[in-house]
C-alpha positions in Angstrom: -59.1 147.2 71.1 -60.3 148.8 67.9 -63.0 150.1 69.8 -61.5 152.3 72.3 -60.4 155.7 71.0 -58.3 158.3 72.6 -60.0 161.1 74.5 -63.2 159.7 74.2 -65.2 158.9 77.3 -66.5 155.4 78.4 -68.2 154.1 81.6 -67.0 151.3 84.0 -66.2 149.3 87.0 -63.3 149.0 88.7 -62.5 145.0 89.4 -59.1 145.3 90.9 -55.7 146.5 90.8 -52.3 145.8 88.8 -49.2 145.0 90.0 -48.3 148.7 89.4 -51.1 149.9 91.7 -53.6 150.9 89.2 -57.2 150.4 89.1 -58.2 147.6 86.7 -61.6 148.1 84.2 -62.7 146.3 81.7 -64.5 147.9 78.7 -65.2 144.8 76.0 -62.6 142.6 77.0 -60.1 145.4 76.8 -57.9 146.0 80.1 -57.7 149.6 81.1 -55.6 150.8 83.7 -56.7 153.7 85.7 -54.6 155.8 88.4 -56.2 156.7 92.1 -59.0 153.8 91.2 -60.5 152.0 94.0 -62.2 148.7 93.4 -66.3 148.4 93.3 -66.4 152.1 91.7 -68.1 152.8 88.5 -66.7 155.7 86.8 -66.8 157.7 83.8 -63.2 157.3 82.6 -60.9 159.1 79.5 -59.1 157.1 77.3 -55.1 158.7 77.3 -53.0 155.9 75.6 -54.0 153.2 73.1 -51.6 150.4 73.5 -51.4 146.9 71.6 -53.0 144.7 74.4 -54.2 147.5 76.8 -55.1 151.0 77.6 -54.4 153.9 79.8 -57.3 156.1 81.0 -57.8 158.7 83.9 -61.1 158.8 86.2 -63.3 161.8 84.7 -66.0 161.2 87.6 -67.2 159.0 90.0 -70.7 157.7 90.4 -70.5 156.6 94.1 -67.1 156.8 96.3 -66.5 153.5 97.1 -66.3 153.4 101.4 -62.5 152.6 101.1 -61.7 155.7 99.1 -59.4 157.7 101.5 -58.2 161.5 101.1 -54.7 161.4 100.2 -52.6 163.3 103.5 -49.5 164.0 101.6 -49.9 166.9 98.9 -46.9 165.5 96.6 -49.4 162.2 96.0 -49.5 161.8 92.5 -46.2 163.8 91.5 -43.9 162.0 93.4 -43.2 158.5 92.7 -42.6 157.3 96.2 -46.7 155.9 97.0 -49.4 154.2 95.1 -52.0 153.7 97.4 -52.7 157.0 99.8 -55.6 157.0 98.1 -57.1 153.7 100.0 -57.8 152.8 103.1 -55.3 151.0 104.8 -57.4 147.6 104.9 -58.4 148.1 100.6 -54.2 148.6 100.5 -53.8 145.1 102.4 -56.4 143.8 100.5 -55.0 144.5 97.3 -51.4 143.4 98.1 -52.4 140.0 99.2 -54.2 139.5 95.9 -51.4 140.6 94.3 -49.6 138.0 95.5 -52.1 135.3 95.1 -52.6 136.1 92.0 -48.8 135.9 91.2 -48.6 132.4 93.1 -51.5 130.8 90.6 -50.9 132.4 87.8 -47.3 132.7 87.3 -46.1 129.8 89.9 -49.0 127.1 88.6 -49.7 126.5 92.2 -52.9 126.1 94.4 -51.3 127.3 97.8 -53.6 130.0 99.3 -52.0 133.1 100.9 -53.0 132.6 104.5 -52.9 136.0 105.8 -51.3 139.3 105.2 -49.6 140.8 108.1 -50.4 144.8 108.4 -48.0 147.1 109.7 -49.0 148.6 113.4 -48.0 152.2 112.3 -48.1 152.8 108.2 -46.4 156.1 108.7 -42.4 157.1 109.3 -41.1 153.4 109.4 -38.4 154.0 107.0 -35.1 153.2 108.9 -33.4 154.8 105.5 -33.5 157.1 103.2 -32.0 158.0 99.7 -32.8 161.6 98.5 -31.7 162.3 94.6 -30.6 166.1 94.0 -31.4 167.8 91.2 -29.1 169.6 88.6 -30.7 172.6 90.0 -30.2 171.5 93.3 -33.8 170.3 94.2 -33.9 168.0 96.9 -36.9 164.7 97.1 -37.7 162.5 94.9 -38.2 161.3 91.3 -41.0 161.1 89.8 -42.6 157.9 88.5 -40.9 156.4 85.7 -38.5 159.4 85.4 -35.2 160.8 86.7 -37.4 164.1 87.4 -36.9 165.1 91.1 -40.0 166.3 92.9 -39.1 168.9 95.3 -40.1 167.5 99.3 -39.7 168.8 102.3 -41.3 166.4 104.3 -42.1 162.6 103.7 -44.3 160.8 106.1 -43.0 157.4 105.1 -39.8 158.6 107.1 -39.1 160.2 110.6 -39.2 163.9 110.3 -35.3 163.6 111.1 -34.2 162.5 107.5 -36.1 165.7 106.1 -34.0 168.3 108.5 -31.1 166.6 107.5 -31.6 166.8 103.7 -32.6 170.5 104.5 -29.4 170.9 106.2 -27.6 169.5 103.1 -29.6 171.5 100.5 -29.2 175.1 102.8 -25.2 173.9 102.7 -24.9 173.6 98.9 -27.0 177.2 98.6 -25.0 179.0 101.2 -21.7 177.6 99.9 -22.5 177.4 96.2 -21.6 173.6 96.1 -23.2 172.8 92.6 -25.2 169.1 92.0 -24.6 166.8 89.8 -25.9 167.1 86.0 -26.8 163.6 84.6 -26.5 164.8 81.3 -23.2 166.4 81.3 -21.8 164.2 83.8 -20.6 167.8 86.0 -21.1 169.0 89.3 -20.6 167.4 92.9 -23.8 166.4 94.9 -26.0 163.3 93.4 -27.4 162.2 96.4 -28.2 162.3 100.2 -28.4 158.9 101.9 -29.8 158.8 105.9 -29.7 156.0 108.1 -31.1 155.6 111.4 -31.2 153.3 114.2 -34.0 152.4 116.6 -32.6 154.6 119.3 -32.7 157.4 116.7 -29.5 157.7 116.2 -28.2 158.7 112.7 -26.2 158.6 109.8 -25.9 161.2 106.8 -23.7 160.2 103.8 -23.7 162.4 100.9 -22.9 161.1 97.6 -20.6 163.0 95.1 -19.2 162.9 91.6 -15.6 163.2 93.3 -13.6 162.6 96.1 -13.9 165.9 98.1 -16.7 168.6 98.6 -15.7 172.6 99.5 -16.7 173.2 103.1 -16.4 169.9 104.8 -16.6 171.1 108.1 -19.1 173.4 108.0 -21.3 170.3 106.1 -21.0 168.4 109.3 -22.1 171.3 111.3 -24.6 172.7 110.0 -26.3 168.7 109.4 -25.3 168.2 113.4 -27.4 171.3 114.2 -30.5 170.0 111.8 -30.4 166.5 113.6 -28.1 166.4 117.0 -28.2 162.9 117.1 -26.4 162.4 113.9 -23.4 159.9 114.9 -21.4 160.7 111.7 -21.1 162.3 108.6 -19.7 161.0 105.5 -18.6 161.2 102.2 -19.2 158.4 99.4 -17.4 158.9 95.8 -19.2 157.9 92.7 -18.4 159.3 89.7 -20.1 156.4 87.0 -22.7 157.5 85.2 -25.3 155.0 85.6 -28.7 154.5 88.1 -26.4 152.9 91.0 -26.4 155.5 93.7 -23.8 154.6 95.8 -19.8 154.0 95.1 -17.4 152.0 96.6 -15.4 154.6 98.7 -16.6 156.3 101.7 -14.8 158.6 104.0 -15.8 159.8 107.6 -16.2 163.9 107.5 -16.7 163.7 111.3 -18.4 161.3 113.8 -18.3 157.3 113.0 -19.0 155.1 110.0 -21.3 152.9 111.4 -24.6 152.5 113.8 -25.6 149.9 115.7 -29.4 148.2 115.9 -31.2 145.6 117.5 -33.9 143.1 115.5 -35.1 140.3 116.6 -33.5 140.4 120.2 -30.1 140.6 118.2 -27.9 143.4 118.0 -26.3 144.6 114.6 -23.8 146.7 113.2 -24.5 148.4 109.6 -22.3 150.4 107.8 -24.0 152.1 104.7 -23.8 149.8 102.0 -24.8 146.7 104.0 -28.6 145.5 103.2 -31.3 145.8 106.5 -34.6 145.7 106.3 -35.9 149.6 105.7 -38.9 148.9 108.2 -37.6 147.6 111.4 -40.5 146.5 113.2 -42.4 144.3 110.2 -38.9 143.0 109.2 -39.0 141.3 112.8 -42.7 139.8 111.4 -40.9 138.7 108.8 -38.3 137.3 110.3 -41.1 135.8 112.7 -42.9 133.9 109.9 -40.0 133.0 107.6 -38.7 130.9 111.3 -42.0 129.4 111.8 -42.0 128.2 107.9 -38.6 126.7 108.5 -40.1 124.3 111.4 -36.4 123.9 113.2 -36.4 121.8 116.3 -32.3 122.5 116.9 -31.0 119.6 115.2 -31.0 121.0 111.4 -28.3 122.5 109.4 -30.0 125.5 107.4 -28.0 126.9 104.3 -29.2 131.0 104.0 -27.9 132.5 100.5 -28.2 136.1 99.8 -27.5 136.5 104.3 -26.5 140.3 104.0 -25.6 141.2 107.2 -26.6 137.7 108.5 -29.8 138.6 110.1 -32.0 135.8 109.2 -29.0 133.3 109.5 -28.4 134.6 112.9 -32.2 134.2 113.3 -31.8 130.8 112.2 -29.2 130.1 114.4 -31.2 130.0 117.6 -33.2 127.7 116.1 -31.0 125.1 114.2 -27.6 122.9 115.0 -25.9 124.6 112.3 -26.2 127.2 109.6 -24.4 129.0 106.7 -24.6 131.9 105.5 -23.9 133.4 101.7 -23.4 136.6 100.5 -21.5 138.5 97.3 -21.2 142.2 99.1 -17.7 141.7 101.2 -19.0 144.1 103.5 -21.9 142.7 104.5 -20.1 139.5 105.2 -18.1 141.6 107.8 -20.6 142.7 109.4 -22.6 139.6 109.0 -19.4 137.8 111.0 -19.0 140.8 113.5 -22.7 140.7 114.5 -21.9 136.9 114.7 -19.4 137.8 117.3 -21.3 140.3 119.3 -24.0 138.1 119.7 -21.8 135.4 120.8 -23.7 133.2 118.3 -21.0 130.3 117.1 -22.6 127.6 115.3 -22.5 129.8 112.2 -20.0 130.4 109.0 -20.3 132.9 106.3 -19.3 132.4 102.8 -18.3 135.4 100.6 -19.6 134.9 97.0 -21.8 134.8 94.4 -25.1 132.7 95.3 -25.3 130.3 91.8 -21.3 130.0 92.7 -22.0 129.3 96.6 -24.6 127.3 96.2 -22.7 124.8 93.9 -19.8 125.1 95.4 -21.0 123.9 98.5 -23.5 121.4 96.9 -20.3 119.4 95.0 -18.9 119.5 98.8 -21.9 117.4 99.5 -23.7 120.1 101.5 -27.4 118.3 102.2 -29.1 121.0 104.5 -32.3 120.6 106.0 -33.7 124.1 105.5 -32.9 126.9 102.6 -33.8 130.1 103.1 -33.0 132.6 100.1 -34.1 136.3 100.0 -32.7 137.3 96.7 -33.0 141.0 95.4 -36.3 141.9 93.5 -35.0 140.2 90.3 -35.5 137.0 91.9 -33.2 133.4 91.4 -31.3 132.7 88.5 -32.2 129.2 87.5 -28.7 127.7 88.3 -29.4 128.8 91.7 -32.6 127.0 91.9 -30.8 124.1 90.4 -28.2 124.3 93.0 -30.9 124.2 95.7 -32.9 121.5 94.6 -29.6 119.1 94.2 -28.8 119.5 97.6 -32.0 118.0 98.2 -33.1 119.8 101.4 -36.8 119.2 103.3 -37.9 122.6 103.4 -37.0 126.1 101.1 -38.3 129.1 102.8 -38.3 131.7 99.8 -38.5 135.6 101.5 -39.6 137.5 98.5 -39.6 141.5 97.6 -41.8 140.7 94.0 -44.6 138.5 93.8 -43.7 138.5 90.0 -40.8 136.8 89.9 -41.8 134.9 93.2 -44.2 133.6 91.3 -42.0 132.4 88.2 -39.5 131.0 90.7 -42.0 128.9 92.4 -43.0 127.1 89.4 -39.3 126.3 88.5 -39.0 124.7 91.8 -42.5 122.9 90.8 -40.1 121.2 87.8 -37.5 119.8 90.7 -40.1 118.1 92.8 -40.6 121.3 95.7 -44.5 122.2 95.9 -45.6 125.4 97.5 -47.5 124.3 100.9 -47.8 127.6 102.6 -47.5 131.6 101.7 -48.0 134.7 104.0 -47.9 138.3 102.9 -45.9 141.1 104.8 -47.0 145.0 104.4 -43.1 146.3 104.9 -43.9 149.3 103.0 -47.4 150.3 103.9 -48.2 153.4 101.6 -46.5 151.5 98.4 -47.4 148.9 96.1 -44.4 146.4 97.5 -45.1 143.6 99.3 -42.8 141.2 101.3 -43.9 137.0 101.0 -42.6 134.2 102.6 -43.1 130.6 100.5 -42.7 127.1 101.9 -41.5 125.1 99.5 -41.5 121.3 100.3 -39.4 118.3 98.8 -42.0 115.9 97.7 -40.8 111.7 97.8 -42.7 109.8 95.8 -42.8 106.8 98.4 -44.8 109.6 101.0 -46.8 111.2 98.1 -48.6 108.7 96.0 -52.2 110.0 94.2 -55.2 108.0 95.0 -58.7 108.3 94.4 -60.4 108.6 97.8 -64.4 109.0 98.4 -64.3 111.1 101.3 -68.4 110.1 101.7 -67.1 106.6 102.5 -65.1 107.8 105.3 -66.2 108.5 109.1 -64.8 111.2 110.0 -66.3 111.5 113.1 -66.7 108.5 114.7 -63.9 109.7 118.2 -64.3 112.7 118.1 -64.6 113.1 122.0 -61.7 115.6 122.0 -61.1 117.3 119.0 -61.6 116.8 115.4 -59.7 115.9 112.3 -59.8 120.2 111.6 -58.7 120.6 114.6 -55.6 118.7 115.1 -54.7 119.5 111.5 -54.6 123.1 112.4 -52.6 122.5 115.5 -49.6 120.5 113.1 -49.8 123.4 111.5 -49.5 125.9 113.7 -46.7 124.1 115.8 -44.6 121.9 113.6 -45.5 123.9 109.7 -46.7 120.6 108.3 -49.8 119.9 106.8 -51.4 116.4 107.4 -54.4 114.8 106.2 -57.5 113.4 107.0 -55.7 110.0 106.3 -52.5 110.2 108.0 -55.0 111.3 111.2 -56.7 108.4 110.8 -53.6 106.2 110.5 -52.1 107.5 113.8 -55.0 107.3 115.5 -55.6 103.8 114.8 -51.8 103.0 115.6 -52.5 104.5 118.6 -55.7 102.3 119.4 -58.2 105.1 118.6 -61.6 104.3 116.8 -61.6 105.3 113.1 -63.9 104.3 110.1 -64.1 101.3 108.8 -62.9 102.4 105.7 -60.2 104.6 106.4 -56.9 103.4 105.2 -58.4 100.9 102.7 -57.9 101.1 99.0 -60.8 101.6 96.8 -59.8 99.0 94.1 -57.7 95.9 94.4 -53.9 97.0 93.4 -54.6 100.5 94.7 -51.7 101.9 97.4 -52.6 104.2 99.8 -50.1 106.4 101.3 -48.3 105.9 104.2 -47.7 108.9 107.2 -43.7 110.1 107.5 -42.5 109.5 110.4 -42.0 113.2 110.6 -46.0 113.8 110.5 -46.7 110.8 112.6 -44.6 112.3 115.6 -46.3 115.4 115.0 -50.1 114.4 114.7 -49.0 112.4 117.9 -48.4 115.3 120.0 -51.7 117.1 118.8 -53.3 113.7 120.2 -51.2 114.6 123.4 -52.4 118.2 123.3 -55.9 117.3 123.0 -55.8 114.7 125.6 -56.8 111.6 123.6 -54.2 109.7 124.3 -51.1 109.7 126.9 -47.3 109.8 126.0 -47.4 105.6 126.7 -50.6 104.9 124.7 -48.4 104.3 121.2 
């Protein structure tokens, strides 16, 4: 590191990117990280920061644009904090998110699951169903800069429909007209700290403005002139916070005019969200979430699934069409009224809600001798404490479907997991915030029994592999187990059904190498499922085993 110098100028190729975004170059072993870098580019790069393991530099010139080097469309790239990658293409953005989180899963979790795909968003722009505006002392409306409390003055945002911009307009051209002052982090004065805006998928909206106090001069004429901005407000209201601190909202609200709530529909459900209740900020990917995180689970109706951290009980009511029973956890008391309203309005029974902490919750109901089949947890970006991991892996279920905001501590969680006998068997990435450096991941994470996982040493050159293959081969009907049951099988337990089922196999298959040697036997759970695939492919009838 001695080597590299402040202000001094040094050549080289960008490899990759960090988990920050930043272009990655190596110059003698030392990492440097480089802003608006796009991988495969050699450039000419200044030095600004010396650190103890690493650098900081900024691109000087480019030798040759690499092909996925896009012109960035918003002209507050850079300043405000909000995006990372308008500087890509969208395909070098999906590209670096899903190696973001492969590299999180092998090098942080110790595991050799491969991220299958990562699922792109169908329109990268304006998918923001929410919005949270900070306001300057001086009253500047947008958003902070990187790494700062520095508001960047924007008046529009194209991660957002246009609507949330005329309706923080409306606000700021309130608080000017009016005088209304903002609030001042330093001296803890003023009134306005933040604009929040909600929307529904019928466009519908709600503006709640957040204020150090429980009243603002010129109520009425807030409500009007934001209902004139955006006509299809459905209410405007007031939420007190007056701690100093980075939390934006407080625990009061009152209606100014209109109502206190909206109501949405994901995943062929309809829900009711009041501000502080957690939903998904991109609608239409949250449903490909939702998608994948159900497939993971591999239900068949006959499971009880145990969902910590529920919200407002959108996976759990997810869940619900798919399993005999399920339960769902949550520590916000609002959410859990929602989560048991929306319960209601989709006339969904075979669901309870717990109101709690998740460590609590989940030992609480594991000492009750809870022993679900499925787990799903989609914690905040901090991840699971370990004594909710504990928690988990005592109740003992098959499967844990982990929905993760942070491939970092994704990545720590999964190899904690590793430590109570649950290996990582599948992982798909989810663009929910195209533009960004955030990525949404879904983990299957399966119990493994040491009577159905024993290790031998198999020469796969002494197998035949082939031998009836009329209708489909051993790829083949491994993909199709996968596809429809989540379970992955082996060239093995193939070969044992198949033989069980009167189907030529290899002489060797099944057989141990050495005297003493125990080869593995197929679940039952795999068998009935590498049976079907035989169905499916026509190589045997239902009778034929």
């Amino acid at each position: 590191m001695e080597k590299l110098r402040n202000n001094q100028i040094y050549t080289g190729t960008v490899e990759g990117y960090s988990s920050e975004g930043l272009g990655i170059v190596r110059l003698d072993g030392a990492v440097v990280f480089v802003p608006r870098a796009v991988r495969g580019e050699t450039v000419d790069l200044r030095i600004t920061r010396v650190m103890k393991s690493a650098a900081a530099g900024e691109i000087v010139k480019i030798h040759a644009p690499s092909p996925e080097r896009a012109k960035p469309d918003c002209p507050y790239f850079g300043d405000c904090g909000g995006c990372d990658f308008r500087h890509l293409t969208y395909a070098e953005e999906l590209w670096a998110k899903r190696q973001r989180v492969q590299d999180a899963l092998t090098r942080l979790g110790g595991t050799g699951v491969q991220v299958e795909e990562i699922l792109g968003a169908g329109n990268p722009e304006g998918y923001r169903n929410k919005c949270q505006y900070p306001v300057s002392a001086g009253g500047e409306i947008g958003f902070y800069r990187a790494r700062s409390h520095q508001v960047v003055p924007v008046k529009r945002c194209l991660l957002q429909p246009e609507v949330f911009d005329r309706t923080a307009g409306a606000v700021g051209d309130w608080m000017k007209r009016y005088k209304i002052p903002a609030y001042d982090e330093a001296t803890g004065k003023g009134l306005v700290r933040h604009i929040y805006v909600r929307a529904n998928r019928k466009g519908q909206s709600l503006c709640c403005l957040v204020v150090n106090g429980k009243q603002v001069p010129r109520e009425p004429e807030l409500a009007a002139m934001v209902l004139a901005a955006a006509p299809r407000t459905a209410g405007v209201l007031l939420n007190t916070n007056t701690k100093k601190g980075n939390v934006v909202l407080g625990e009061k609200y009152r209606t100014l005019w209109g109502q206190d709530f909206l109501m949405d529909r994901l995943c062929g459900l309809e829900f009711k969200l009041s501000p502080p209740s957690f939903y998904q900020v991109n609608r239409d990917q949250a449903e490909v979430l939702y998608g994948k995180a159900l497939e993971f689970a591999g239900l068949t109706g006959a499971e009880t699934a145990l969902d910590l951290y529920c919200g407002t009980g959108t996976i759990t009511l997810c869940l619900a069409g798919r399993a005999n029973h399920v339960i769902g956890a949550e520590i916000v008391p609002a959410a859990i009224r929602d989560a048991e309203e929306n319960a209601r309005r989709n006339g969904v029974e075979n669901v309870e809600f717990f109101c709690g902490d998740a460590a609590e919750t989940a030992a609480k109901l594991a000492a009750e001798g809870l022993r679900p089949d499925v787990v799903t947890v989609d914690p905040p970006r901090k991840g699971l404490a370990p004594e909710v991991i504990a928690s988990i892996a005592g109740m003992e279920p098959e499967r844990v479907v982990y929905v993760s905001c942070d491939p970092g501590t994704l990545g720590r969680d999964v190899k904690i997991f590793g430590g109570f006998g649950y290996r990582a068997v599948r992982a798909a990435a989810v663009d929910m915030f195209p533009g960004t450096r955030h990525v949404e991941t879904v983990v299957l994470l399966s119990k493994l029994r040491a009577e159905h996982h024993i290790e031998v040493d198999l020469d796969l050159d002494e197998l035949d592999l082939t031998a009836a293959e009329s209708k489909a081969t051993y790829e083949e009907i491994k993909a199709y187990v996968l596809e429809k049951f989540g379970l992955n099988v082996s060239h093995l337990y193939i070969s044992q059904v198949k033989r069980k089922c009167g189907l030529e196999v290899g002489p060797n298959y099944n057989l141990p190498k050495s005297e003493g040697q125990r080869v593995p036997q197929c679940p039952p759970e795999k068998e009935k499922a590498i049976m079907a695939a035989l169905e499916h492919f026509r190589m045997i009838e239902g009778s034929d085993c």
